[in-house]
N, C-alpha and C positions, 0 to 999 in steps of 0.2 A: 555901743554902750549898753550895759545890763540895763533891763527897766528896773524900776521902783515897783513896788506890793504895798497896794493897801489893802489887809486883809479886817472887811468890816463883820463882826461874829457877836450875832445875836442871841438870846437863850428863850427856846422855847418858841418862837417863831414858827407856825405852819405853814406848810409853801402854799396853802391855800389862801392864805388871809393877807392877801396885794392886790390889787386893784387890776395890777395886770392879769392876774388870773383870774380879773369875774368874779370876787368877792364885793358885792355893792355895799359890803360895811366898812369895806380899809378904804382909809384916805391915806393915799401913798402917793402924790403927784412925782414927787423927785425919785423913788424908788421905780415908777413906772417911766419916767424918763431915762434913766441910766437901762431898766430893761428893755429899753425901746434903744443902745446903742452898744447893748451885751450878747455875748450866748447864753440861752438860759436854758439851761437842763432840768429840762419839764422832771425829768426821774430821776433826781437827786433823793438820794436817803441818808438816813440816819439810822443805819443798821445794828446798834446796838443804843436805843434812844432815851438815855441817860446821860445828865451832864458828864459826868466824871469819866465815865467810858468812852462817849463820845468825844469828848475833848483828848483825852489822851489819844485818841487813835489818828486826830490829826496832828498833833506835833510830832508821832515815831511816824505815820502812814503801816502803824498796824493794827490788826483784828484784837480785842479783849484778852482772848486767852493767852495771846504773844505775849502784850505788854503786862499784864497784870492787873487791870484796871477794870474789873468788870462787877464794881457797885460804888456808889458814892463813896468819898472821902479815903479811899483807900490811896497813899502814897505812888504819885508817879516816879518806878526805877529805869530810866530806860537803858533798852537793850542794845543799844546804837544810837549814831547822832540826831537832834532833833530839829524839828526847822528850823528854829530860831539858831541853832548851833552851822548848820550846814548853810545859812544867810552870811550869820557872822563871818567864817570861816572862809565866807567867799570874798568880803571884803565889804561887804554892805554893812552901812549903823542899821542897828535891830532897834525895835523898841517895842512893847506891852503895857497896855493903858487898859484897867478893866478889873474883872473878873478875871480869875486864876484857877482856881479849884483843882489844884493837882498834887497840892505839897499834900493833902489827905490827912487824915486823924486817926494816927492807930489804936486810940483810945477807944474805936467803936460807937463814939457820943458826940461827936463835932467840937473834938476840944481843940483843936489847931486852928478852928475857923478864922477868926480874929488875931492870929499870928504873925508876926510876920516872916515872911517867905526867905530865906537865906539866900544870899547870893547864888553857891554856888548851884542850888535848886532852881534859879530864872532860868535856866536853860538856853543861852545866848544872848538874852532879849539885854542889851543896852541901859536904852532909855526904857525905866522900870519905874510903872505910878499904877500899882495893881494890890487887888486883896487876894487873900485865897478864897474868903466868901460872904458874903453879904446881900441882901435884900430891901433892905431899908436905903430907898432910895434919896428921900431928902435926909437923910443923915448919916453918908454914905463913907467908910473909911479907906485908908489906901496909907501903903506904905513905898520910900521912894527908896530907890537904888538899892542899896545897902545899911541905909539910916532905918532903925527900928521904932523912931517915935512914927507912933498911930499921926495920920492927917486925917485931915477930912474936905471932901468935894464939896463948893460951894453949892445949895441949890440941889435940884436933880441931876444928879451923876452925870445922867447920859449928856445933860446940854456940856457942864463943867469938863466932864474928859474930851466930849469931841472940841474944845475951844484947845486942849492940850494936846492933842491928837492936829490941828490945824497948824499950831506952831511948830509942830515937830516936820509937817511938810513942808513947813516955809524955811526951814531955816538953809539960810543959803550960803552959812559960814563953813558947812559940811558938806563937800562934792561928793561924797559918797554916793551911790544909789541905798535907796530905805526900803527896809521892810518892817511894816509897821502894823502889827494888830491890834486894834481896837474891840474890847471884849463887853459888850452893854451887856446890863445884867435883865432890864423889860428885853420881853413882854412877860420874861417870869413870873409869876405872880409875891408879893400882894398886887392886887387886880386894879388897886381905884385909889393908888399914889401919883402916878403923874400929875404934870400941872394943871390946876384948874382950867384952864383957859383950851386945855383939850380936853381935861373931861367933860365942859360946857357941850363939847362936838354932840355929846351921845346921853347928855339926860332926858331932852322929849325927843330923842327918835326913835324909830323902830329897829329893832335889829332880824335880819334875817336869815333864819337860822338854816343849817344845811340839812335836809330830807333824811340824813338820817340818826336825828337826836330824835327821842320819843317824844311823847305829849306830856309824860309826868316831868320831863328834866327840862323843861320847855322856860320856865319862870326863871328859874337856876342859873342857867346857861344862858341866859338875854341878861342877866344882872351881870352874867360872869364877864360875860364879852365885850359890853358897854366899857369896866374897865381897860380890857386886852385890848381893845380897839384903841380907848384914849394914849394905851401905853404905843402901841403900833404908830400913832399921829407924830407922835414925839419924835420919835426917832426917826420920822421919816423927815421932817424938819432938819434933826441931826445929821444924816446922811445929805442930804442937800450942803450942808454947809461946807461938810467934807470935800464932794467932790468941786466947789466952789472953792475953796482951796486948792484941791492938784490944780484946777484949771489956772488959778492966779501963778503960781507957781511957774511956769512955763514949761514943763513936763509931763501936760498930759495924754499926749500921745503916744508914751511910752513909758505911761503905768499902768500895770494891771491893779484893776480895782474890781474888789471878789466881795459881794456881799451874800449869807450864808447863815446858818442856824444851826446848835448842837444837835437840835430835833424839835420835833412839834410837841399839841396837845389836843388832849380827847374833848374837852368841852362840851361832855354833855353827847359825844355822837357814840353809838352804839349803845347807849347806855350808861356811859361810864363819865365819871363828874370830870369837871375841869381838875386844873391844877394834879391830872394824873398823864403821863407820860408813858415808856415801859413796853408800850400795847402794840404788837406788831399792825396795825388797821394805817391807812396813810395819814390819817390827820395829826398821829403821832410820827410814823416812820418817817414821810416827804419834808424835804425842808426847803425854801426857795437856795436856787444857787446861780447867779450872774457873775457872768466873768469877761468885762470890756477890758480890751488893751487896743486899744484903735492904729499901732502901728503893725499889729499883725493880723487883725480881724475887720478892721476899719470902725465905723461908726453907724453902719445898718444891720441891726438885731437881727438875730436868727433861734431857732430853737433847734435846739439838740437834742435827740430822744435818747440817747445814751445812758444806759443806768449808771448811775455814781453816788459811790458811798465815801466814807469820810475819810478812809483811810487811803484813796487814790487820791486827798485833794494834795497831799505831800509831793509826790511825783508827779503829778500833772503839774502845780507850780513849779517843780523846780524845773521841769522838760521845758514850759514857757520861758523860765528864765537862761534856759542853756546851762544850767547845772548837773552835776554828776548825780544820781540816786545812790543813797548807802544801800549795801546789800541785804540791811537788815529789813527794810521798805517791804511790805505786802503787797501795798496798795499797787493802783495800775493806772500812768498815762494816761486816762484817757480819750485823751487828744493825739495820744500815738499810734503807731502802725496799724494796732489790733486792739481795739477798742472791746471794754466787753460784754457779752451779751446779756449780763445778767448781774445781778449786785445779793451777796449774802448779809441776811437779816440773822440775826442771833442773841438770845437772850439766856446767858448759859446758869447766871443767879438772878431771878425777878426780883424787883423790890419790893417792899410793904404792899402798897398801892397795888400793885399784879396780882399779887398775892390776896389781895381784900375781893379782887375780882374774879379768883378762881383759876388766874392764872399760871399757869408752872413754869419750866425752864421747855423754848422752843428755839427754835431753829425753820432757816425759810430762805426763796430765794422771790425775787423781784425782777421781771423783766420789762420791756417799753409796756407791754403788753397787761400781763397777768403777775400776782402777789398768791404763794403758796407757801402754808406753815406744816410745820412738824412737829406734834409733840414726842414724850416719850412714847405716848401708845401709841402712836400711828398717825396719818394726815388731821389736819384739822381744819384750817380755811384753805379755798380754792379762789379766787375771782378773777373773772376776766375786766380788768379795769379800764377798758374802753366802754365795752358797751354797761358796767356795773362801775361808775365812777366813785357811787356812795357805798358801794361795797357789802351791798345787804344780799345778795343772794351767791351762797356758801355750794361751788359746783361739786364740792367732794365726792356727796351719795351719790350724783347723778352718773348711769352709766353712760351718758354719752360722752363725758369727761375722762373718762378712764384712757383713754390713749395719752391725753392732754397732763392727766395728774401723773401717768407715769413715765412721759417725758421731763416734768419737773422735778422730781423724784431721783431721776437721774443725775440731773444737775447738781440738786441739791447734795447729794452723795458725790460728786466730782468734788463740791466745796469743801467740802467737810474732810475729804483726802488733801485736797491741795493745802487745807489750812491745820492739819493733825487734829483736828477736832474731834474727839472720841463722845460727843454727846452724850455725855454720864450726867447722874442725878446732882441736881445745885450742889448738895449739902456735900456731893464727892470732894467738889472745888472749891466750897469755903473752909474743908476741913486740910486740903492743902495747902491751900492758902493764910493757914490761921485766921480766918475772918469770921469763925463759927458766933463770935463775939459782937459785931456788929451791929445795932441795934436798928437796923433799916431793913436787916433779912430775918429778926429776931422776935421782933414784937409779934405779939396775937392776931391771929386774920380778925379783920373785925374792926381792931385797935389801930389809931393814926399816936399812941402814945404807950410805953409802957416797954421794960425787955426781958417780960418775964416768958413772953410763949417760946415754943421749941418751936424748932426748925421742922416742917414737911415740906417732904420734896416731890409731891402727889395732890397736895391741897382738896379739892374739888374735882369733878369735872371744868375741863375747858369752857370757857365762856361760850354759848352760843353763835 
């Protein structure tokens, strides 16, 4: 019998902020339960770490430049079947409950946000109770099926859809097996909307902050976090309840339950304020990624050191499920024969926020090991992320590195073959793209409002 997928997809989630990885800020009991009966790939990314990018790359299992999708709101066309279509297809009821963010705004302004999504734009998904976007979480909207009257989530979204999301695995009138993603919009910010009774968790405590946020972002990032943490509590509650449902259900040994994140956030470490994304450093790139299905892995956790980006989580689930991969798939198994050695980071248009940081259009790869970037002028960060976890010492200059960076160097150039990447200036691929117009790569460095600045594709020097 195929198993059931519950694909649980958080936003903005860093793999570092779970309790299982030794964060002593997140209260995650249930999330450290399920990774105490999952694989969890420590070196899960988020290689292009942008909602809109990121998310399209899981539904085709391709890279940005494939699908089209490589800055917010820009409409998903795809180029081949997508999971939700290649579930359907197989005979499974599909369903999407959540965030959406893919129907996109050609208007360059976020004028779709609040739209509703067209059918034939759900891309397989069934049972359909999702926005294209929203943040306001206690007044939160959602449009169902094919019906275009606006609804609205009781309460905080996340409790309200995982209670919809609980029904959809019980329903026992439907033998089908499910595939079912459930899309929370926390721990994106706003920061300090969850319910009271978790932000109560973090108004007299202390928050501890990671070694390498400065001493000026030091106030900033303990206010910023108090919320991400309350929002993190929440949903770990949520998730609890979920897999307290497969379990009622009497199928949970043969569901994969994949809990997972578009990408992280900077919070303050390097420098760089919360609520910005974008930044190839791991607190943005790493995202946590657990995948228990107990009749093929059983129910003693293991880690996997295996880099994995977002565009293998397509073919890796369907290979779990005994499905066909369309040929249009990038991504790669990696649970199969030949798992790979390395996972490509790419950021071919930076957004606003990168942009305000000096950041340009980069390119990079990611090993268990070591995280190396590329701009247009030549290498930029090196680290060995074993022995430099906080990622503050940059091995570039150093000549003892130099065997090391142009071993990566090579890699990174096998990637960028394997995937036609001709790593040209942003403004080359907004201008193909017709996106010259969009107001997220358009505004003033400087400016979080405004579209009146021109585009450079050189901004600054690289961040340090």
């Amino acid at each position: 019998m195929k198993p059931n997928v519950l694909f649980i997809l958080t936003d903005e989630w860093r793999a570092q902020s779970v309790g299982h990885a030794g964060d002593p800020n997140a209260r995650t009991p249930r999330i450290d339960a399920l990774a105490a009966e999952s694989v969890d790939f420590g070196n899960a990314i988020s290689g292009a770490p942008v909602c809109c990018p990121a998310r399209a790359s899981l539904l085709t299992g391709q890279y940005p430049l494939q699908h089209g999708v490589y800055i917010n709101d820009v409409e998903l066309k795809p180029k081949g079947p997508t999971l939700g279509e290649v579930y359907r297809e197989a005979g499974y009821r599909t369903g999407y409950i959540g965030k959406w963010h893919l129907h996109g705004s050609p208007d360059g302004r976020y004028g779709r946000r609040k739209d509703p999504v067209p059918r034939e734009k759900q891309f397989g998904f069934e049972h359909w109770k999702a926005a294209e976007c929203t943040h306001d979480y206690n007044e939160s909207f959602y449009y169902e099926g094919a019906d275009t009257e606006r609804k609205y989530w009781e309460g905080y979204d996340a409790e309200a859809q995982t209670t919809d999301a609980c029904a959809f695995i019980a329903d026992s009138d439907d033998q089908r097996p499910y595939f079912l993603v459930l899309s929370f919009g926390p721990p994106h910010f706003p920061l300090h909307t969850a319910p009271e009774r978790f932000r109560a968790l973090y108004e007299n405590t202390s928050i501890e902050l990671r070694g390498n946020v400065p001493p000026e972002m030091a106030e900033a990032s303990t206010e910023a976090l108090r919320g991400y943490y309350a929002h993190i509590a929440a949903l770990d509650e949520c998730v609890g309840r979920l897999l307290d449902a497969v379990e009622r259900s009497g199928s949970a040994e043969n569901t994969i339950v994949v809990f997972t994140s578009d990408h992280g956030d900077m919070m303050g470490s390097q420098g760089i304020q919360h609520d910005v994304k974008v930044c190839p450093w791991d607190e943005s790139v790493r995202v946590p990624l657990l995948v228990r299905y107990p009749q093929r892995f059983g129910r003693s956790g293991n880690r996997n050191p295996v880099p994995v980006n977002t565009p293998d989580l397509m073919p890796t689930l369907l290979g779990l499920s005994d499905l066909p991969v369309p040929d249009t798939v990038q991504g790669t198994d990696v649970l199969g024969a030949t798992p790979p050695s390395s996972a490509f980071i790419g950021m071919p248009v930076p957004i606003l926020w990168a942009r305000t940081y000096g950041i340009g259009e980069y390119r990079g790869v990611r090993t268990a090991r070591h995280t190396y970037i590329r701009t247009l002028q030549g290498p930029w960060l090196l680290y060995d992320n074993v022995e430099d976890p906080l990622q503050l010492h940059n091995l570039c200059d150093e000549p003892s590195s130099a065997p090391l960076l142009a071993d990566l160097d090579r890699q990174l150039d096998h990637w960028l073959t394997r995937l036609g990447d001709e790593f040209l200036p942003a403004e080359t691929y907004l201008h193909r793209g017709g996106l010259e117009h969009y107001s997220e790569v358009n505004n003033p460095v400087g400016s979080s409002t405004g579209p009146d600045g021109a585009w450079q594709s050189t901004m600054k020097e690289p961040a340090p």
